[in-house]
C-alpha positions in Angstrom: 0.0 0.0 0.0 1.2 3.3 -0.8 1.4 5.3 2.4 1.0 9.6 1.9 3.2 12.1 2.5 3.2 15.9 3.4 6.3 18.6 2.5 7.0 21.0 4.2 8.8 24.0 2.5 12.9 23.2 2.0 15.5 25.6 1.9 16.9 24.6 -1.2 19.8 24.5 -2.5 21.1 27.7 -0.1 24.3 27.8 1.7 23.6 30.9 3.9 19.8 30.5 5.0 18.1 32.4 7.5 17.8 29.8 10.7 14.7 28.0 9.9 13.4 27.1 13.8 13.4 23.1 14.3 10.8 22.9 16.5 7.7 20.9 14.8 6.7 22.2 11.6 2.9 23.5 12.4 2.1 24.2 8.9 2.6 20.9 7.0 1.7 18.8 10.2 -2.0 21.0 9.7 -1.8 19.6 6.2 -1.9 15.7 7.0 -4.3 13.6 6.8 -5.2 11.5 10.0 -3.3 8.3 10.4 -5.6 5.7 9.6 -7.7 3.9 12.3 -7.4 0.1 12.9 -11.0 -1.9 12.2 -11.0 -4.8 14.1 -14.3 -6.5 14.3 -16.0 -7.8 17.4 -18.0 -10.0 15.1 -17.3 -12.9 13.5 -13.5 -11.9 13.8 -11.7 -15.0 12.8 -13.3 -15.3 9.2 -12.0 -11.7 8.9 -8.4 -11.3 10.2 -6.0 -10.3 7.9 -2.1 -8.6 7.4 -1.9 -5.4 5.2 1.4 -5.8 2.8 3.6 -3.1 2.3 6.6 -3.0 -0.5 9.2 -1.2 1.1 11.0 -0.7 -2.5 8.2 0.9 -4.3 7.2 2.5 -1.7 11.0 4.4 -1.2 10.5 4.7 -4.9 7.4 6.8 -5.3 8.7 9.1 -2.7 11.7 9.6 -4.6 9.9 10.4 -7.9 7.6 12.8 -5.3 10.5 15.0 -4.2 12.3 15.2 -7.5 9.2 16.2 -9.4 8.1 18.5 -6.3 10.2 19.2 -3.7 8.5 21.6 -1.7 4.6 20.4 -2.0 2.9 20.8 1.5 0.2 18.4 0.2 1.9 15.3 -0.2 0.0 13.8 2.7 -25.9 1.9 25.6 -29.8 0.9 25.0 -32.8 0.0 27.2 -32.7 -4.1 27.6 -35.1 -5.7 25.1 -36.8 -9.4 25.2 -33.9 -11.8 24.7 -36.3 -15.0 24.4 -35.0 -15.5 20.8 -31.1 -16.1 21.7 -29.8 -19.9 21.0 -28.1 -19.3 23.8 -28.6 -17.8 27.5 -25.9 -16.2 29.0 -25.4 -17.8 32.7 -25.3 -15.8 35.5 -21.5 -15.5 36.1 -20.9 -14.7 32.0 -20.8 -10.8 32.7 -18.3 -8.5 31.5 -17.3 -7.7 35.5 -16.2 -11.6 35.7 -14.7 -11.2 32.9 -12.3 -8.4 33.5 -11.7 -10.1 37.7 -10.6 -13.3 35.7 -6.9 -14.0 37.6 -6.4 -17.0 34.6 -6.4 -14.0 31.7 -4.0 -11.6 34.8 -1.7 -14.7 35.2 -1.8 -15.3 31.7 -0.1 -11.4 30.9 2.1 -11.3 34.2 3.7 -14.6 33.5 4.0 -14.3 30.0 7.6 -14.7 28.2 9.1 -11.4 26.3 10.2 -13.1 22.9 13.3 -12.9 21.8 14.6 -9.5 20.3 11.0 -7.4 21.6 11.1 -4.9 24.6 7.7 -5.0 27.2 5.9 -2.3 26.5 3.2 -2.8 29.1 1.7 -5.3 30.8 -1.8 -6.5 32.1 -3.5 -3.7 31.0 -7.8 -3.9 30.4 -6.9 -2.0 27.4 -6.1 -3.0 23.5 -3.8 -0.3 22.0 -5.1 2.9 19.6 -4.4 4.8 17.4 -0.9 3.3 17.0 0.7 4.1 13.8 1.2 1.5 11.1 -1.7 -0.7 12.1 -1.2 -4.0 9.6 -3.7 -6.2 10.8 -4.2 -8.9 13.3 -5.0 -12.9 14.1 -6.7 -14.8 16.3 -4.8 -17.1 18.5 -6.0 -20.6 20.4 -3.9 -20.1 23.5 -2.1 -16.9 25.2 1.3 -17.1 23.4 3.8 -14.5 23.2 5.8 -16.4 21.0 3.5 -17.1 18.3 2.4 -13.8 18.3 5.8 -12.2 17.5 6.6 -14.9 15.0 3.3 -13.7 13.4 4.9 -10.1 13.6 8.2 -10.9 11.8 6.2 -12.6 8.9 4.3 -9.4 8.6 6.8 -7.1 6.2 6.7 -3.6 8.7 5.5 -4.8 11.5 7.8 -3.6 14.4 5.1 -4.1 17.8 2.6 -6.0 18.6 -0.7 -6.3 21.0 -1.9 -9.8 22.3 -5.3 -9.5 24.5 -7.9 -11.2 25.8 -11.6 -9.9 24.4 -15.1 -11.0 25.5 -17.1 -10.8 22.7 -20.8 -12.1 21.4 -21.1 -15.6 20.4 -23.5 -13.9 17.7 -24.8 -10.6 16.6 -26.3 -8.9 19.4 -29.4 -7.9 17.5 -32.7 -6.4 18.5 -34.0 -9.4 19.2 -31.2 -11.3 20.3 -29.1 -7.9 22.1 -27.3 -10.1 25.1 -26.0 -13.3 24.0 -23.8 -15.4 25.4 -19.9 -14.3 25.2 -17.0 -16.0 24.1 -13.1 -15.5 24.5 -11.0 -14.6 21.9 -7.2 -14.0 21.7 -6.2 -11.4 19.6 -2.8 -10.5 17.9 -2.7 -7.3 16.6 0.8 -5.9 14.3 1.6 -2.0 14.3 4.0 -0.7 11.7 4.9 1.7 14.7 5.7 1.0 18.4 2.6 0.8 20.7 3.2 2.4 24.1 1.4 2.3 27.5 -0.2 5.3 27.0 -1.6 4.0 23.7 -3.2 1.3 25.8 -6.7 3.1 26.2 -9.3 0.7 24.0 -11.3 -0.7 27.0 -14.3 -1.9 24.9 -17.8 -1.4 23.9 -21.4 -2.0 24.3 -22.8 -3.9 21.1 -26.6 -3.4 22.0 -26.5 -5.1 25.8 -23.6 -7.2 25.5 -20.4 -5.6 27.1 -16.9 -5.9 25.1 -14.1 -5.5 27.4 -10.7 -6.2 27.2 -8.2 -8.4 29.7 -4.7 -9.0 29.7 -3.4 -6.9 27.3 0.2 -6.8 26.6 2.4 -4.9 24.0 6.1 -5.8 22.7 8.2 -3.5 20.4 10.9 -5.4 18.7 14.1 -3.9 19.4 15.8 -3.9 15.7 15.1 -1.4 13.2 16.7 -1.4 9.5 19.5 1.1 8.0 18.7 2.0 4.6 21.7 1.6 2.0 23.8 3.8 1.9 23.6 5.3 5.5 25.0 4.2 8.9 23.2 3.8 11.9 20.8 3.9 13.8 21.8 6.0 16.3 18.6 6.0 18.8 17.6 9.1 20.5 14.2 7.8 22.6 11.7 10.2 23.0 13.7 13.1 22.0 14.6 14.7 18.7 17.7 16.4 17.0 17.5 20.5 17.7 20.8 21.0 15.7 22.2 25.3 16.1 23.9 26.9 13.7 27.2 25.0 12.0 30.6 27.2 13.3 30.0 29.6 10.1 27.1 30.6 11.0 24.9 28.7 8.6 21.6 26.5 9.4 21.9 23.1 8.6 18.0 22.4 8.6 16.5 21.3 5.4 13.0 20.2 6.2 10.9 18.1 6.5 8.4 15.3 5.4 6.1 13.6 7.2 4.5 10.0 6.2 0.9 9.2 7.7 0.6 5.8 6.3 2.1 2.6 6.2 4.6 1.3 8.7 7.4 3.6 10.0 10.1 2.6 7.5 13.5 4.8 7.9 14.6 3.7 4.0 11.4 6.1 3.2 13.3 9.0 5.0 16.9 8.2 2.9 14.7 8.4 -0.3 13.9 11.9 0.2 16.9 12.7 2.3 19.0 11.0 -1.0 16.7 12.5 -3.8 16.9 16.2 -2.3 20.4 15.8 -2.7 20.0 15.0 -6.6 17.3 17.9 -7.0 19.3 20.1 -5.3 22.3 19.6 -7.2 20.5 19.9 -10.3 19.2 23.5 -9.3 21.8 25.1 -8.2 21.7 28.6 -6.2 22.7 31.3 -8.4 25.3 32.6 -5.8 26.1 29.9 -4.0 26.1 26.0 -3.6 23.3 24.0 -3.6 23.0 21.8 0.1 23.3 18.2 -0.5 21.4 15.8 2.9 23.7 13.8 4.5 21.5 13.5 7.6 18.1 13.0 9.3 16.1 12.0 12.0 13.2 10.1 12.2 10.4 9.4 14.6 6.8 9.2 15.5 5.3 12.3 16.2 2.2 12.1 18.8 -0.7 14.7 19.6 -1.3 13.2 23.1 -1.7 9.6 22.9 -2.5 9.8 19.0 -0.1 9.1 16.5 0.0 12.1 14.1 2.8 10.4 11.5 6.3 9.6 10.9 8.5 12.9 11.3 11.4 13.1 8.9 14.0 16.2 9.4 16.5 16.2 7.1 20.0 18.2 7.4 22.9 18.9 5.5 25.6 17.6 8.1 25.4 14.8 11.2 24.6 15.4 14.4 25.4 14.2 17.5 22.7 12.8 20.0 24.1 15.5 22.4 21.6 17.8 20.5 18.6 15.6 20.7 17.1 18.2 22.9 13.4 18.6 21.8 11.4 16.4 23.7 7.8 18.4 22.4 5.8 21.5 22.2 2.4 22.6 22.8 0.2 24.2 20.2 -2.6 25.9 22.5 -3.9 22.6 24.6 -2.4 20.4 22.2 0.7 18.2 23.6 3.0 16.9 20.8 5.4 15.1 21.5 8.5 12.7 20.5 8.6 8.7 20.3 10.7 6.0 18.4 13.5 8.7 17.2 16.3 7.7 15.6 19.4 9.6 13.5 21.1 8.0 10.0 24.0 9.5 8.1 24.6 9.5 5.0 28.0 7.6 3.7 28.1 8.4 -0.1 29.2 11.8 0.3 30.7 14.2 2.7 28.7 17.0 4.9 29.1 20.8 3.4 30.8 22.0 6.1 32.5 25.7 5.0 36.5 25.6 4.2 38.3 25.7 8.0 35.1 25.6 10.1 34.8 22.8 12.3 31.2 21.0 13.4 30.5 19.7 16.8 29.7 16.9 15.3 33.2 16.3 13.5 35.6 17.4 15.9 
């Protein structure tokens, strides 16, 4: 699937720019489209789970062919209880969604479960799925609480990087009108995320479906710890929940280029290097005419968050490497609105040196 994309404006092909300020870039982030919201049905969910596929290639591709033919477009981017005489099946008198969510069997099962191989806990034991995570890519049901299966599930998912596993009560059968409290059953879901899920994102405690109660029970959430380095760069270099707020090189020059920001798809750092790597090329082919044109030989990525909802995967690019000494910006509020840093990491680029003025000396290359 072909995730979207919005540009800020770059300075391009400037050596001496006025300092363009790093914090968040209000403008094209206004300009995105919402990530996409996961659909997971309640109903009838194991003849409907599925994976969404991603091709990293193209995908790195179209944004290449994006920036070159546009490199500064912004726009790449409960009910009264009814007679329930006609149900196959009567709930019994300890099937409730308060037995559910007491169940110690579905506690143990989270407290006690195994952290697979090459993931980091999350959270654990939480009456909460995960939301608005970004990258969602699908799910599976399981037969038994396994971690392990789960995250083997995860790695044959191309993108995935987390996963949710959780306990759900859900209706044995539509809850209709005439038919609007049946009784439950329990399924285990495993849900992938492109992007890491966090505690906070743990906040999807359920529903009414007529008079039947979906809740949620021991839900736990694993980010694997590896994340690719596109060709042609080194790294990662990982930075947490903070960003790169780079000053001014030793000349006096901003090293800033811009930005784009991806709302779809998993978070995919080779998608950053495209336009990072294809600036380069446009900016070489338009050439200041006093000056010489910036070439990117850094950036940072991460997953920008308004709250506890993913806004999109934040891609700053610059013109020389940075040391995680500056990863200073930790978020900013726009009136009420918290955003905030997650999942940040810094490449550099090794097919060409950083345009660093004759005899001035970077921080970053002492």
């Amino acid at each position: 699937m072909m995730r979207s994309f919005s540009v800020a404006a770059l300075v391009v092909g400037a050596v001496i720019a006025t300092p363009v300020p790093q914090g968040f870039d209000w403008d094209a982030i206004a300009d995105l489209a919402p990530v996409p919201s996961a659909s997971i049905p309640i109903v009838n969910a194991a003849a409907q789970q599925t994976t969404v596929s991603f091709a990293a290639t193209a995908a790195a591709s179209s944004v290449s062919s994006a920036v070159l033919a546009q490199p500064t477009d912004t726009s790449l981017r409960m009910v009264k209880r009814v007679d329930n005489s006609a149900c196959a099946v009567q709930p019994s008198s300890q099937d409730t969604a308060s037995a559910f969510s007491s169940n110690q069997d579905f506690a143990a099962d989270a407290n006690n479960a195994v952290t697979p191989v090459g993931y980091t806990l999350a959270y654990s034991n939480k009456a909460g799925s995960s939301e608005g995570v970004y990258g969602y890519m699908g799910y599976s049901l399981l037969d038994v609480y396994d971690t392990a299966t789960c995250a083997a599930r995860c790695d044959s998912v191309h993108g995935c990087s987390s996963f949710n596993i959780y306990l759900e009560r859900d209706p044995s059968q539509d809850p209709t009108s005439t038919c609007s409290d049946p009784a439950s059953t329990t399924v285990i879901k495993c849900v992938y995320y492109g992007g890491p899920v966090t505690a906070t994102s743990a906040t999807n405690v359920g529903q009414w479906r007529n008079d039947f109660h979906v809740v949620i029970a021991g839900s736990n959430g694993y980010v694997n710890n590896s994340i690719s380095t596109p060709a042609g760069y080194t790294g990662p270099v990982a930075l947490g929940n903070a960003a790169i707020n780079a000053p001014l090189d030793c000349a006096g020059h901003d090293t800033y280029m811009g930005v784009k920001i991806f709302t779809s798809g998993p978070f995919d750092a080779s998608l950053c290097a495209a336009a990072c790597s294809s600036q380069s090329v446009y900016n070489l082919a338009h050439p200041p005419q006093n000056g010489v044109a910036q070439t990117c030989q850094f950036f940072n990525t991460y997953v920008l968050y308004n709250g506890t909802q993913s806004v999109g995967q934040y891609c700053s690019l610059y013109n020389e490497s940075w040391p995680a000494s500056f990863a200073t910006n930790v978020g900013q509020y726009r009136s009420a609105d918290h955003f905030t840093v997650g999942y940040s990491y810094t490449f550099s680029n090794t097919t060409g040196g950083a345009d660093v003025p004759a005899g001035c000396t970077n921080p970053a290359h002492p």
